[in-house]
C-alpha positions in Angstrom: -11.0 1.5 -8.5 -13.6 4.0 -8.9 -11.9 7.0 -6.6 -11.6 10.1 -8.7 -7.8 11.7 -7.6 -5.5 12.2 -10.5 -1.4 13.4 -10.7 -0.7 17.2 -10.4 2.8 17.4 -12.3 5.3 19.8 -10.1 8.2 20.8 -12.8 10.3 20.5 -9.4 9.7 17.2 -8.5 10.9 13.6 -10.4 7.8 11.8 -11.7 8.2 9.1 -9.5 7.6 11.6 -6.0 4.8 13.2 -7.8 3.2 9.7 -8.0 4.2 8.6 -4.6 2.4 12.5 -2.9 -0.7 11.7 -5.4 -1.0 8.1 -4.0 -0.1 9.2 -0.3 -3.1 12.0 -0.5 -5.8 9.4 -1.9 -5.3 7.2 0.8 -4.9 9.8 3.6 -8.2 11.4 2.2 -9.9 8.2 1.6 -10.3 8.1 -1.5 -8.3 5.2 -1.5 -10.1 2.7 1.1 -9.0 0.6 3.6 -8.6 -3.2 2.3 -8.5 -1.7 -1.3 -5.8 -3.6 -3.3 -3.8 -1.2 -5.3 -2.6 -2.7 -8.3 0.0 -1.3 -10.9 -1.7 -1.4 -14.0 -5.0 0.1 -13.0 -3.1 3.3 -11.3 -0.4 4.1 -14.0 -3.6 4.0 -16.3 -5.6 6.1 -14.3 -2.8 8.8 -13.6 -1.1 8.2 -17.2 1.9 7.1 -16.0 4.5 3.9 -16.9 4.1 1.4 -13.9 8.0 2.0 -13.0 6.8 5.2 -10.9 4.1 3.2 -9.3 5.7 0.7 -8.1 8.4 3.1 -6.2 5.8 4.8 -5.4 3.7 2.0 -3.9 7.5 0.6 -2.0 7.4 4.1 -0.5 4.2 4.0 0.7 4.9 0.5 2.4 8.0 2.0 4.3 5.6 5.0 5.8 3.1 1.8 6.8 0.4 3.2 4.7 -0.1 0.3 2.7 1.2 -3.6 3.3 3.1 -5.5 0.4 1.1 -9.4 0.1 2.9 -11.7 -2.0 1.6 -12.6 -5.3 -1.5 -10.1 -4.5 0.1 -6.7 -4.5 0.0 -3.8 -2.1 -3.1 -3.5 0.3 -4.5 -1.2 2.8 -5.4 -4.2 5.3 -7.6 -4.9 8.8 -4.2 -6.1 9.8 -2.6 -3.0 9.5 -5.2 -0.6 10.7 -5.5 -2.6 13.5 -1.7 -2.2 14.6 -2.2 1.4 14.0 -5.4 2.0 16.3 -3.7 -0.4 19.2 -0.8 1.7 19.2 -2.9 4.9 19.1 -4.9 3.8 22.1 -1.8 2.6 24.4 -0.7 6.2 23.7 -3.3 8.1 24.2 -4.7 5.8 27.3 -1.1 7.3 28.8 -1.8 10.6 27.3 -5.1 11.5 28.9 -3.7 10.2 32.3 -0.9 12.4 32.2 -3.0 15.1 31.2 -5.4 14.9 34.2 -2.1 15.4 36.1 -0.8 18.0 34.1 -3.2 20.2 31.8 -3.7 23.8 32.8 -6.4 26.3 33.2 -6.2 27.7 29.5 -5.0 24.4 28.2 -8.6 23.0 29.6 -10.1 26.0 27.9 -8.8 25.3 24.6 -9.5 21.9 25.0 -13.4 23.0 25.8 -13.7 24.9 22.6 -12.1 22.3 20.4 -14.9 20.5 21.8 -17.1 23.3 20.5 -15.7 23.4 17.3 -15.5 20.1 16.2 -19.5 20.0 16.8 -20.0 23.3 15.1 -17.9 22.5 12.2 -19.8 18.6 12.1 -22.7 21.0 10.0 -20.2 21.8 7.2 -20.4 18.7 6.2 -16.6 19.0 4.6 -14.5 15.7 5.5 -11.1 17.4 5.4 -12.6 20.1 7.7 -14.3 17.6 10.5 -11.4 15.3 10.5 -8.8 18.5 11.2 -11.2 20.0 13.8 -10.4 16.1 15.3 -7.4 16.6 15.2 -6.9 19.7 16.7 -8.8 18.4 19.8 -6.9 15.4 20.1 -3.7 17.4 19.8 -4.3 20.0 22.7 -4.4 16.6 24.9 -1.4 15.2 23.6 0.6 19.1 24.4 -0.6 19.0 27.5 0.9 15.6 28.8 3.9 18.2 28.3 5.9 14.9 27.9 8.1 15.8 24.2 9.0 11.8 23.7 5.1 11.1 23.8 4.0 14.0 21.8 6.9 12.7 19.3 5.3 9.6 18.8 1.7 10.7 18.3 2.8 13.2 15.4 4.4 10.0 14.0 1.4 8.2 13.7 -0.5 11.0 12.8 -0.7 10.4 9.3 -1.4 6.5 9.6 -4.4 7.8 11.9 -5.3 10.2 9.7 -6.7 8.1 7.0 -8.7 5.6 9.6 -10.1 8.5 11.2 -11.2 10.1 7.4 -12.9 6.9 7.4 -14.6 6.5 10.5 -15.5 10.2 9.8 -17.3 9.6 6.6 -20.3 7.9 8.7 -22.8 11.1 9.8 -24.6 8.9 12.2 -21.4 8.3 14.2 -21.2 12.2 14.7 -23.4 12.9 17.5 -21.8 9.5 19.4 -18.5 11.5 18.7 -19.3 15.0 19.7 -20.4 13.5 23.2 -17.2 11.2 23.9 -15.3 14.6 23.3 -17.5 16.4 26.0 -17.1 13.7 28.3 -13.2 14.0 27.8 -13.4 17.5 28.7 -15.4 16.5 31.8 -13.1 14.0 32.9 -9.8 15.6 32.2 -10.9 18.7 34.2 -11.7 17.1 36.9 -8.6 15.3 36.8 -10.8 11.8 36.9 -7.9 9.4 35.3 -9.9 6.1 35.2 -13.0 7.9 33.5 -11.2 10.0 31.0 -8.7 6.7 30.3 -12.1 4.8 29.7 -13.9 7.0 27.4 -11.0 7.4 25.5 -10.1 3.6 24.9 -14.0 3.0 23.8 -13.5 6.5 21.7 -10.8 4.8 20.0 -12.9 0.8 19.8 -15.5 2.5 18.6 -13.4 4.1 15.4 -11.7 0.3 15.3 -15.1 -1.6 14.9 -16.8 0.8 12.3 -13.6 0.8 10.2 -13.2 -3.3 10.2 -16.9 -3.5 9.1 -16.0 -1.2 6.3 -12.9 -3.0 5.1 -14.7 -6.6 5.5 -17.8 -5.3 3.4 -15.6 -4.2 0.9 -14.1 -7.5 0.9 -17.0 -9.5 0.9 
């Protein structure tokens, strides 16, 4: 465990929900991988904390789905689990583009054209946290214009399971150019209210993110 997050104390807070926002950043950030095995000893050393605040902290985590309990191996971040996540992403946002085509308006398909524009401009900052928001905020100007509340509901649930996958798949510059154009060709699709093309660059979009990330988690584990 080599990743370099530590505790900020927060006189407001008990120790053990300090622990549990520490852990919850690392992982959304990637600093804690996919398929990394978190074990109590090793983090209440690094963040200089008994294990009692770890543990409840790592239980917490499980509930959210950001990491999976294994008996007699501890808590991981598993291929099992991302998997589930990026399945259910795709399902929804197969159903999201379509109803978008149906639904999105002039100056939604604007905003969507220069969250396009963005996310390649900001792909020269080079700053994670930055590229993985400007994501985001393309993906999410989809998702409001479905203008279906129940659907949007259940994206923004996931949202922070994604989050960490797509840090991930993020992390790999040569997968940014591939990226930039599968957003373009969204745009394309969804203007021209072309549901079978914009449903099919989307669901390899999301295969894409699924195959990079399992190679990731399997070299780690190899």
């Amino acid at each position: 465990m080599e990743s370099n997050f530590k505790v900020n104390m927060n006189e407001y807070l008990p120790l053990r929900d300090v622990v549990f926002n520490t852990l919850r950043q690392a992982i959304l950030r990637g600093e804690l991988k996919p398929g990394e095995r978190l074990m109590e000893i090793q983090l209440a050393n690094k963040l200089g904390v008994s294990r009692t605040p770890i543990r409840e902290a790592i239980r917490k985590l499980e509930l959210e789905g950001l990491v999976l309990m294994i008996p007699r191996k501890g808590a991981e971040i598993t291929e099992k689990n991302m998997r589930d996540v990026l399945e259910v992403r795709k399902a929804l946002e197969e159903l999201a583009v379509q109803l978008a085509c149906d639904k999105i308006t002039k100056e939604e398909i604007e905003e969507m054209k220069k969250a396009a524009e963005e996310f390649r401009m900001i792909l020269k900052n080079k700053d994670i946290t930055e590229i993985a928001e400007a994501d985001v905020r393309f993906h999410d100007i989809i998702y409001m214009a479905t203008d279906n509340q129940k659907l949007i509901h259940l994206l923004n649930k996931l949202r922070e399971q994604m989050y960490r996958y797509r840090v991930e798949y993020l992390k790999n510059p040569d997968v940014h150019e591939q990226l930039t154009q599968e957003h373009e060709e969204i745009v394309y699709h969804i203007k021209r209210r072309e549901k079978v093309e914009a449903t099919a660059v989307t669901c390899q979009h999301i295969d894409n993110q699924v195959s990079a990330v399992t190679d990731k988690i399997r070299t780690k584990n190899n």
